[in-house]
C-alpha positions in Angstrom: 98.1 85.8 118.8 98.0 89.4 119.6 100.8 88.8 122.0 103.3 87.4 119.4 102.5 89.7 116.9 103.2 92.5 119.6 106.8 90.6 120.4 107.6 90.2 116.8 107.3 94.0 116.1 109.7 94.8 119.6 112.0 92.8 118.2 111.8 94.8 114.9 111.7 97.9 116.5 115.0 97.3 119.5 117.4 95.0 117.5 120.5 96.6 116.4 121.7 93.7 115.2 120.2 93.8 111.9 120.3 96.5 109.2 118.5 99.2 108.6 116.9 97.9 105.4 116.0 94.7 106.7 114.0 96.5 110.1 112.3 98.9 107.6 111.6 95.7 105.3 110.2 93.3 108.8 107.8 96.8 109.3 106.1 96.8 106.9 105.6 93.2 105.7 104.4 92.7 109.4 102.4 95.5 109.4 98.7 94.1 109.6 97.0 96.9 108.1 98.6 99.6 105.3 101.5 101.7 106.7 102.7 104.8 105.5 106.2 106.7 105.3 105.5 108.7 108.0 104.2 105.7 110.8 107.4 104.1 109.1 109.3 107.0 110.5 108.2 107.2 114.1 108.2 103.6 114.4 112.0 103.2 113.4 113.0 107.1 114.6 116.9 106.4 113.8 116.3 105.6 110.5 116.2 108.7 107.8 112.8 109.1 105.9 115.2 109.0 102.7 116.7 105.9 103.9 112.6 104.4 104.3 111.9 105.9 100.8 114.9 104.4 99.1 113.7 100.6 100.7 110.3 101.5 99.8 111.0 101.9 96.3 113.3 98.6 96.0 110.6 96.8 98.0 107.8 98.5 95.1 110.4 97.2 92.5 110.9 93.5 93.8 107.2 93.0 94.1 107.3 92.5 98.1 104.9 95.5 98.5 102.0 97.8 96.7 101.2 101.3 96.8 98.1 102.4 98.0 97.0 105.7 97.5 98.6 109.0 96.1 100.5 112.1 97.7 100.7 112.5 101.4 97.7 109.2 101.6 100.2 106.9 99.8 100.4 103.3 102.1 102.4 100.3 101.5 100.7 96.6 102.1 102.3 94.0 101.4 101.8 92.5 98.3 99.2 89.6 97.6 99.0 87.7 94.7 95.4 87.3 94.3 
């Protein structure tokens, strides 16, 4: 289990042959514990924090994710419909 989850994130991280938004998007909805902008930013270093903020906010908008926390403590989970 731990081994695909590992594999699905390398494949995340090294494919170029998807966009931008849509490795920011895999990150964190594969992320198995809150992830913030920051962990965002070192795990996808060629993307630009206001590229992560801008798919952030659509993914806040969409419903896809929630905000936890405020300020430099803010996370994003994906969202689950309890």
């Amino acid at each position: 289990m731990r081994y695909k989850e590992l594999d699905k994130r390398f494949n995340v991280v090294n494919s170029n042959k998807i966009t931008k938004k849509a490795r920011i998007e895999q990150t964190v909805l594969n992320s198995l514990t809150p992830i913030s902008k920051k962990e965002i930013c070192n795990i996808l270093p060629d993307v630009s924090p206001t590229t992560v903020e801008a798919v952030l906010g659509t993914m806040i908008k969409e419903g896809k994710i929630q905000i936890i926390g405020r300020g430099k403590n803010t996370k994003y989970i994906r969202y689950i419909d309890e």
